[in-house]
N, C-alpha and C positions, 0 to 999 in steps of 0.2 A: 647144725640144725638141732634144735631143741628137741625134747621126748616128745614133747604137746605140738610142737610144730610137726611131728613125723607123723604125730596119731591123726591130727587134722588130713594133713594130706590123703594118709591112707584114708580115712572117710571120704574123700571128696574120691578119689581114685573107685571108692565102690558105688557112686552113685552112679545110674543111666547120664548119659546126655540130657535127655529131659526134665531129670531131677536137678542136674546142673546147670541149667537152661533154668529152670525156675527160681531156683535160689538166686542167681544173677539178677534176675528180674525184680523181686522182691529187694533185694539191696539197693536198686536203682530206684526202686519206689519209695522206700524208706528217705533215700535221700532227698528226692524230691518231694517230698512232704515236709524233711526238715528244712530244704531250703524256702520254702513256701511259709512254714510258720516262720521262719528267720524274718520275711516280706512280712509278713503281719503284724509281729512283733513293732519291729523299726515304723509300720506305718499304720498305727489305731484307725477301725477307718472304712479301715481299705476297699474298693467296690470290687467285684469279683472280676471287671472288664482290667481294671487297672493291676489287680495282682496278677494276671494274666500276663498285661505287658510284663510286667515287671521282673515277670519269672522269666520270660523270653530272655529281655534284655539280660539279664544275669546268664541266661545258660550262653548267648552268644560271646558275653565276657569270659568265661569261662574255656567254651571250645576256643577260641581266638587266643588264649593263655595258654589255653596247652599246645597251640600248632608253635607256638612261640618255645616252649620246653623242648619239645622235639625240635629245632633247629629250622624249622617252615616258615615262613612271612607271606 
C-alpha cells in the first residue's frame, strides 16, 4: 500500500459513520449526474420524461452486469 493510500484510509478510519454515509452518497450522486449528462449528451433533445426512462434503462443494465460479474444470472 502506498503513503497516500495509507493516509487516505486513516482519513476515512477518522470520520463518524455519518460522515462516511455522506461522502458515499455524494459519490453516488456525482455519478448519476454524470451518467444523466452522458444521456443528454448522446441525445440533443431530450424530454425530461424520456431521460428519465433512459437513465432507468441504463441503471437496470448496469445492476444486471454486475449480478453477472459476481457469478448470479
Amino acid at each position: 500500500m502506498t503513503q497516500s493510500e495509507m493516509k487516505q484510509l486513516e482519513m476515512l478510519r477518522a470520520k463518524t459513520p455519518e460522515q462516511r454515509f455522506t461522502m458515499m452518497a455524494d459519490l453516488i450522486g456525482a455519478q448519476f449526474d454524470a451518467m444523466k449528462s452522458g444521456i443528454k449528451f448522446q441525445n440533443p433533445g431530450i424530454t425530461k420524461k424520456e431521460m428519465e426512462r433512459l437513465f432507468k434503462v441504463r441503471m437496470i443494465r448496469l445492476y444486471q452486469s454486475g449480478n453477472d460479474w459476481h457469478g448470479k444470472k
